[in-house]
FIMIVO-773821 format. One record per residue (C-alpha): residue in one letter; x, z, y. Coordinates in steps of 0.25 Angstrom, whole numbers, plus 5000, padded with zeros to 4 digits. Each point is the difference from the previous one (the first is absolute). Last residue first. Layout:
% FIMIVO-773821
aXZY
...
***
This chain:
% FIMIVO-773821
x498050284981
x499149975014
x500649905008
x501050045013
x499550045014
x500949935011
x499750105013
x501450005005
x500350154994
x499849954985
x498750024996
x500050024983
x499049994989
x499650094987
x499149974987
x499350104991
x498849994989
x499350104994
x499450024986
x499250135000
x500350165000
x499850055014
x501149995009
x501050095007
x500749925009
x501749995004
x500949915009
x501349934999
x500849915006
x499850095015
x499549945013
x498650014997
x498549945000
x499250044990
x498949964991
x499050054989
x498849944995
x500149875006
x498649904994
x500349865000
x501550024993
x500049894992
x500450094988
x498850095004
x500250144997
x500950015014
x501350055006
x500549955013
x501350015005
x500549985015
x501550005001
x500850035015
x501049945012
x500949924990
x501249975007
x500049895011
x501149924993
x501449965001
x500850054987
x498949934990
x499349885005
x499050084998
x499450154996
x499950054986
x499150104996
x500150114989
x498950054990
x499350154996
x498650054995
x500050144997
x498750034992
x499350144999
x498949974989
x501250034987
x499449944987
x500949875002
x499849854998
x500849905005
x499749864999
x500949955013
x501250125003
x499450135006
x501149975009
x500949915005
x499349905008
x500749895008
x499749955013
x500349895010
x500349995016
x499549885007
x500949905007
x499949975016
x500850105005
x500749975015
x500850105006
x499850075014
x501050065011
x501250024989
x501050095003
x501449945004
x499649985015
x499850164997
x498750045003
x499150035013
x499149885002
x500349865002
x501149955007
x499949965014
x500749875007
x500350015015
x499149895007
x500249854999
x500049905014
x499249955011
x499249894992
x499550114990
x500450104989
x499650134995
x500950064990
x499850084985
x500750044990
x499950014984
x500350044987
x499949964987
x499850054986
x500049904989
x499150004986
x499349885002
x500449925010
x499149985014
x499749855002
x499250045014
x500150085015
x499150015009
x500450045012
x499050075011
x500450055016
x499050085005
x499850015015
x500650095010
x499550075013
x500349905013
x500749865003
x498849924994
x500649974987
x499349884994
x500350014984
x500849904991
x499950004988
x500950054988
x501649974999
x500950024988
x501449985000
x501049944987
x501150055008
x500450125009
x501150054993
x499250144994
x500850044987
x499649954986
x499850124988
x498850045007
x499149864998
x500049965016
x498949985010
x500449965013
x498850005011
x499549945011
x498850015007
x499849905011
x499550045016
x499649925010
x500450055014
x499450105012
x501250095004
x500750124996
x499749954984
x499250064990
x499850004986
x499750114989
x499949964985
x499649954988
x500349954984
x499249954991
x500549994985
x499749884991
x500449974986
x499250124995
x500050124991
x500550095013
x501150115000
x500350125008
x501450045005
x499450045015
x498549984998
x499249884998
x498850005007
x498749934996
x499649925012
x500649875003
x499149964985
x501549954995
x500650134998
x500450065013
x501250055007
x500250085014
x501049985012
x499650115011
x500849945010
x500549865005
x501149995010
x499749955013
x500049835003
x501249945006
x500150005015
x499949885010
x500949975009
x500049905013
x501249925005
x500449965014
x501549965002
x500749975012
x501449935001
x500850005012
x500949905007
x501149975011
x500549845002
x501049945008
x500249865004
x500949884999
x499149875006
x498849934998
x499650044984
x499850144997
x500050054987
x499950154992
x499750044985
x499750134997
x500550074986
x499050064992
x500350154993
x499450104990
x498849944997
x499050054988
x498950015013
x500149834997
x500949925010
x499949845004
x498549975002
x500150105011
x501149945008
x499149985013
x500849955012
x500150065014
x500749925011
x500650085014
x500549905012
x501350005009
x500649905007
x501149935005
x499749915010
x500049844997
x498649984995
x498950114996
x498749994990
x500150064987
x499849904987
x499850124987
x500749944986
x499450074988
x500749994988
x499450024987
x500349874993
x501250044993
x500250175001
x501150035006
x499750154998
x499350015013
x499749885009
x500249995013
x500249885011
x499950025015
x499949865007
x500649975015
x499449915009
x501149905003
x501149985011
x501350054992
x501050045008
x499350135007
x500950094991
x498750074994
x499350074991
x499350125000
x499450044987
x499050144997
x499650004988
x498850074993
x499849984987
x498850024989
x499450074990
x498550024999
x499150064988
x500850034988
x499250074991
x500750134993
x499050054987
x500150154995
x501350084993
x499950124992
x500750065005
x500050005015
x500349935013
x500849884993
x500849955013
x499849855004
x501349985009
x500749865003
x501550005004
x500749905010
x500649884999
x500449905008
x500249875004
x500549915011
x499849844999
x500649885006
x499249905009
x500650045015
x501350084997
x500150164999
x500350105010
x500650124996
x499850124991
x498749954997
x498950124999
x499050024988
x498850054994
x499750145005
x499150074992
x498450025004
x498950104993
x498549994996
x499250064988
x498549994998
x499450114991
x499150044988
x499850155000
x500250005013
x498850065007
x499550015013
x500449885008
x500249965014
x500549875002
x501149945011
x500049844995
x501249905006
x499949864998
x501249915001
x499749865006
x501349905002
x499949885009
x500549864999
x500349965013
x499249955011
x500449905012
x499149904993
x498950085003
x498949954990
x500050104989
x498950105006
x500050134991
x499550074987
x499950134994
x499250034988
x499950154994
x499449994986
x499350114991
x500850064990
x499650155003
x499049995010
x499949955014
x498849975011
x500250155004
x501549965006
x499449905008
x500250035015
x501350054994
x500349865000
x501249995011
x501249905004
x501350055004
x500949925005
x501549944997
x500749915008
x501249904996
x501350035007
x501149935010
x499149925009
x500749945010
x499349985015
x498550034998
x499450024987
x498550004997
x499050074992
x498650045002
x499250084990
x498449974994
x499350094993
x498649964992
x499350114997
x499750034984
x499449914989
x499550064989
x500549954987
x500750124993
x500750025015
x500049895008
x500949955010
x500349905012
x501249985008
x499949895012
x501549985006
x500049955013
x501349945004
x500650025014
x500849875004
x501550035003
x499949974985
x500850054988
x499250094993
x500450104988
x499250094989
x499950154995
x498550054997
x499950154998
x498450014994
x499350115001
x499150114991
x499550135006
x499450114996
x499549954985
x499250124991
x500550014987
x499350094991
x500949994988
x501449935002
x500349864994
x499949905013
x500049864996
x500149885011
x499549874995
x500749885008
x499649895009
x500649915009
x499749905011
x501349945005
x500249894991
x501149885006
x499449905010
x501349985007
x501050084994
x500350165001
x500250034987
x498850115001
x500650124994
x498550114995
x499650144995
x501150084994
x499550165000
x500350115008
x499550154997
x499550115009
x499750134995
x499050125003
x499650124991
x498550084998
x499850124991
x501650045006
x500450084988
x501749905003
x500150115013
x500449905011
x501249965007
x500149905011
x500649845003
x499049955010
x500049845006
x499349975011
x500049844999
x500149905011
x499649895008
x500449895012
x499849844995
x500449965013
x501050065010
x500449985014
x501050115002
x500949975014
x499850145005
x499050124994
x499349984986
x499250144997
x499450014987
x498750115004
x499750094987
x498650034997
x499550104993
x498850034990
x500350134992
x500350044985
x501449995003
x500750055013
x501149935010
x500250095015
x501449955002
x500549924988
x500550084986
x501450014995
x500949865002
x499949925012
x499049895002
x500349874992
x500049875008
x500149864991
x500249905007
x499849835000
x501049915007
x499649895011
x501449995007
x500450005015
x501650034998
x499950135007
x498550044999
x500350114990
x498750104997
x500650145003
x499450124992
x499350125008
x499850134993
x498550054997
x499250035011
x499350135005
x498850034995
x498449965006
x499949884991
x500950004988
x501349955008
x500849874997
x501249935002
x500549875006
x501049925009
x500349885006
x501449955005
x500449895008
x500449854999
x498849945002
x499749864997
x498950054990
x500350124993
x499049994990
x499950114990
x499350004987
x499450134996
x500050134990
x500050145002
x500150094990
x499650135005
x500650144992
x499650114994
x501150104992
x500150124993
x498250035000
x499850124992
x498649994992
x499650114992
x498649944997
x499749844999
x499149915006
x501049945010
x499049925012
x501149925008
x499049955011
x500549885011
x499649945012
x501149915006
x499950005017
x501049905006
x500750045013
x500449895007
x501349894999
x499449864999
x499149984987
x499949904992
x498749964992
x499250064986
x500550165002
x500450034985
x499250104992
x498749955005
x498950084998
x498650024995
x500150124992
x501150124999
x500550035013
x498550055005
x499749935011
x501049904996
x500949885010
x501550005000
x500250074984
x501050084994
x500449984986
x499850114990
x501450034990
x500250104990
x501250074996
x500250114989
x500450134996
x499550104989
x499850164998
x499450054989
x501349904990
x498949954987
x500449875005
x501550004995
x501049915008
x500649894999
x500449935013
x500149885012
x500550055012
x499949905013
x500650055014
x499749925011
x500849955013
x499749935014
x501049965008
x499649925013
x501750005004
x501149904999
x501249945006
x500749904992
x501149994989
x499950124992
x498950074995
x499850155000
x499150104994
x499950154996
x499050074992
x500150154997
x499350074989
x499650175001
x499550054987
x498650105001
x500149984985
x500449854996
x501450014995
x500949894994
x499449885006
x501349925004
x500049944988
x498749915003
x500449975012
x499949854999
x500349925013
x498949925010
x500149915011
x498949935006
x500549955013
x499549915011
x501149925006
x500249975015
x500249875005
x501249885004
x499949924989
x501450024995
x499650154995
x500650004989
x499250084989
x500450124990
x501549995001
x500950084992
x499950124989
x498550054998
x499850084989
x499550135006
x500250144996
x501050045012
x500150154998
x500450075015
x498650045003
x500050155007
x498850104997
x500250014985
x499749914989
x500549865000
x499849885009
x500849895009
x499549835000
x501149925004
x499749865004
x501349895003
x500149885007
x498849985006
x500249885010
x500149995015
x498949975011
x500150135011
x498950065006
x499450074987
x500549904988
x499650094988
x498750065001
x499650114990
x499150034986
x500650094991
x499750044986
x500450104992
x500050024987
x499750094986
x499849984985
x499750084989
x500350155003
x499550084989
x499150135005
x499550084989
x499350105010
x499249955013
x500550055013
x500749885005
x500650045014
x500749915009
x500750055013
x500249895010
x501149985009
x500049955016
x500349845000
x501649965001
x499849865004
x501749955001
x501149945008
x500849874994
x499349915008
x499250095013
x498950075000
x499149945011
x499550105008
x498450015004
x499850124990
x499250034989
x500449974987
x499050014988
x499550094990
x500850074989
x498549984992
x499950054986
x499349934990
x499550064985
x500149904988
x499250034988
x500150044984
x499450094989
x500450084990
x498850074996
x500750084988
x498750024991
x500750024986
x498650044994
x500150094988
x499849954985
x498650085000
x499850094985
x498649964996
x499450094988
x498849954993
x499750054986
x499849914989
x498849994991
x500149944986
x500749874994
x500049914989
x500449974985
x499049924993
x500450014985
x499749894991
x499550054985
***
């Protein structure tokens, strides 16, 4: 007879695999050394030292990625001569006497006769040893030409651990020339050219957080500045209405350029400057300062206590590079995905960088939609009087939108391309959100992207490159989604031989057919003008490094670059509890060690996740003599998960051995990753979990033998069992015998249910018949003997 060896109950008792939560995060924080303010001229040779910053980092687990600075200056001031030399000075400490750049011989020559417009920027990366309350010092000097309008900025791009309380950050608002209410219905860049006046920018920087220590504020001031045929000066600053003024920085007029500025106000905190209030700051342009495209930014690096139920952060994403050639696309479209919980948009901006070549002013019509609701048409005047030795950049608004959006909805911007006088243009869109949970996140931070040592000759190439940083937050890891990628580089070209537009080339890993060549509009000056270029088809968040590609065709030129990446993070599903296993009904337990008489066992569990997801049971079972490997995987059905409580996970599992224990785990998986595995219950990985019986057990009677006939009326009735396969069975759970009369048994005069292999009666005389069975401890029930 067959023996059906299967399983009985099993207790449940989950032991956790902790949680390696780490919360590694990344970002880039930006300090402002500000700008320089005087009306002298700093001679070749003599050098900006700007006033010290102290940096504090207060997170914990702090590992320094990358760092740099970037300094924008004129070259040139009053007197044309080349740039032989840049030395850019920084370390700890109030003094700078490190040099940290690359440069080493000349930069532009200056046959043309102008000024030269600088981006220059050296990595500091090494330099960047201490970050508590730590003094750093930043000195400048070029050689080869007066110079002055200096603006600088400290970038610090690093690991750090997000369960830190208290956290640092940088957000940005732009300021805007016509608001009630210095959120809605604006204009982020005054439309026409202004002569020197007072120019009133309404502003609102609401910081939603708690805790919050503001280290630094500052105005970023932007604008295109016409000298006309005027030699002298103009000048700028600004004061928050009814405070005094920041200070003053000189606008050069010696050599009768058009250039574009960049003024930053002075490190700490402006006069009179408060969050979560409506103000208005007055940009004040005195002397020879005809400027268009006039606009700014407010941009806050502060502290906050990480428990804040509500944060801030602004994040920049690659939107659009027009080549620049007649009739070429200048309407564009792109999703934007936002990943935190509860988002609400504050403000959301375009900084749009471009070049004109006209003595004519060009009109140049914007227009933009946000997930295809068109917005207010801007439109901003450009034009260039005497040289023009710079592109412009503006600011161009769509906050007046930020309710149309949601998460992968479209932003389009678009503008006129019938100026022949117009470059290709560059958009760069800049989101500051409020969010209130970041169980799922968007991740943004910049790294410097290269510097040329010297100039390098009309049509040959400069690469370089510079590291990639996707950091796993946590074990076990979730899903990384590249979302925008992209260079920024600053090029100024130019020994005035060549009369030709100059085009900017760049490519990123050399990739063939990749390429992207931007016409900009200038002639015989030298020049300066800033192109963007999207390398996120190029990189995965497995990266570690890209190296940029760099081209200018028209003569020599000089080229300064940074990378910035915006990525999103999704976690991996939570790690199951309260795993329990089931005969093939789903509802019969099987306890710890027990046995089933089937080929099928169910087997459940917990799930969750952080977020809202779609979560798949998974589970490796394993006969017990064969160690987990994380092979031969099952996976049940999938099951909506709404972001909250938990839902039941169900495996069923088939083709079970007879005789063979096994042991099991359990994981929940879905597109954002695999949680933690969990092994069942509280035994030894060694123990068996449950066995499969499927055989019957069998029994033999001892005694009275068949035919016997005794005088005595207190019987002893004996057998033994045997259970299958032999060695690897449930065990024989128990023995019914039945005693009766009738040899087929209809009528039952005596029966017991027992354990034992024997069992005793005290019958009445008669002619009785006797025959026993076996249940083995998976529910298999043998023949009768």
């Amino acid at each position: 007879m067959k023996k059906l060896s299967i399983a009985t109950i099993v207790s449940i008792v989950i032991f956790l695999s902790s949680t390696l939560f780490s919360a590694t995060r990344i970002k880039t924080i930006e300090f402002s050394f500000g700008s320089y303010y005087s009306a002298t001229d700093i001679a070749s040779g003599s050098g900006w030292t700007p006033p010290y910053i102290t940096i504090n980092l207060p997170e914990q687990g702090i590992t320094i990625k990358n760092a740099y600075v970037e300094i924008e200056y004129l070259s040139s001031a009053g007197s044309a001569a080349d740039v032989t030399n840049i030395d850019i000075y920084f370390n700890a400490g109030t003094s700078a006497t490190d040099i940290v750049d690359n440069i080493t011989g000349t930069q532009v020559p200056d046959s043309s006769g102008e000024s030269n417009l600088f981006v220059a920027r050296a990595d500091v990366t090494s330099k960047i040893t201490s970050w508590t309350n730590q003094p750093y010092s930043l000195k400048f000097v070029s050689v080869g030409s007066p110079h002055n309008m200096h603006s600088a900025k400290l970038y610090i791009t690093y690991e750090y651990d997000d369960t830190s309380p208290t956290q640092i950050k940088t957000v940005k608002f732009p300021i805007f020339s016509d608001s009630l209410d210095g959120i809605s219905g604006v204009i982020s860049t005054l439309a026409q050219q202004i002569s020197p006046v007072s120019v009133p920018f309404k502003y609102r920087c609401d910081i939603p957080e708690s805790g919050v220590t503001i280290k630094q504020v500052w105005f970023e001031i932007r604008g295109l500045r016409q000298s006309g045929a005027a030699t002298t000066d103009g000048s700028i600053n600004v004061n928050i209405s009814g405070y005094p003024s920041e200070p003053t920085m000189t606008l050069d007029g010696a050599l009768t350029d058009t250039y574009r500025f960049r003024y930053l106000t002075s490190t700490g905190t402006p006069s009179g400057f408060a969050i979560n209030t409506l103000q208005t700051v007055y940009v004040n342009l005195s002397g020879t300062a005809n400027t268009n495209v006039l606009g700014g930014e407010v941009v806050i690096t502060y502290e906050y206590s990480n428990d804040s139920a509500e944060k801030l952060k602004t994040v920049s994403y690659f939107f659009a590079q027009s080549t620049g050639t007649a009739g070429s696309v200048t309407n564009f479209t792109v999703p934007v995905y936002l990943n935190e919980d509860g988002i609400t948009i504050e403000r959301i901006y375009a900084k749009i960088s471009g070049s004109y070549d006209s003595t004519t002013a060009g009109s140049v019509e914007v227009n933009s939609a946000i997930a295809g609701n068109s917005l207010t048409s801007r439109t901003y005047q450009v034009v260039v009087t005497a040289a023009q030795v710079s592109g412009f950049e503006l600011f161009h608004d769509l906050s007046e939108g930020r309710a149309y959006w949601f998460n992968g909805s479209t932003v389009t911007i678009s503008w006129t391309n019938t100026l022949a006088a117009l470059g290709g243009c560059g958009v760069e869109l800049i989101i500051t959100y409020k969010y209130t949970s970041e169980n799922k996140y968007t991740e943004f931070y910049r790294v410097f992207a290269g510097q040329t040592a010297n100039e390098v000759a009309s049509g040959s190439a400069y690469n370089y490159t510079f590291s990639l940083f996707f950091p796993d937050p946590e074990i076990p890891l979730g899903r990384k989604v590249l979302r925008s990628s992209y260079l920024v580089g600053n090029f100024i070209e130019g020994d005035g031989v060549v009369t030709q537009d100059p085009t900017t080339t760049m490519n990123v890993n050399s990739v063939s057919g990749k390429a992207q060549v931007v016409k900009h509009q200038s002639t015989t000056e030298n020049f300066q003008t800033t192109a963007i270029y999207d390398f996120s088809d190029r990189i995965t968040t497995s990266s570690t490094s890209a190296t940029a590609n760099y081209t200018l065709t028209a003569d020599p030129f000089n080229v300064s670059g940074c990378a910035n990446i915006t990525y999103e993070y999704y976690p991996a599903p939570s790690t199951p509890t309260a795993l329990s296993q089931y005969r093939s009904d789903g509802t019969t337990l099987i306890s710890t060690g027990g046995w089933t008489n089937g080929t099928s066992v169910v087997l459940k569990f917990n799930m969750s996740s952080r977020i809202a997801d779609t979560l798949y049971p998974v589970v490796e079972v394993k006969p017990v003599s064969q160690a987990f490997d994380g092979s031969n995987l099952s996976t049940g059905t999938a099951v909506n998960y709404s972001g909250s409580g938990i839902v039941v996970g169900s495996v069923t599992i088939t083709g079970l051995t007879d005789g063979t224990t096994y042991h099991w785990r359990a994981r929940v998986s879905s597109l954002n990753g695999n949680s933690l595995w969990v092994s069942f219950g509280d035994n030894l990985e060694t123990e068996a979990d449950f066995g499969c019986d499927l055989s019957s057990p069998t029994v033999s009677l001892n005694a009275p033998i068949n035919g016997a006939a005794t005088n005595y009326m207190n019987i002893t009735f004996s057998w033994s069992g045997t259970d299958y396969p032999t060695g690897s069975n449930s065990g024989i759970k128990q023995y019914t015998l039945q005693i009766s009369t009738d040899i087929n048994f209809g009528v039952v005069n005596y029966s017991s249910t027992t354990e034992a292999l024997a069992c005793g009666y005290l019958l009445s005389q008669g002619t009785y018949y006797w025959r026993v069975r076996a249940e083995d401890n998976a529910g298999n029930i043998g023949l009768w003997t």
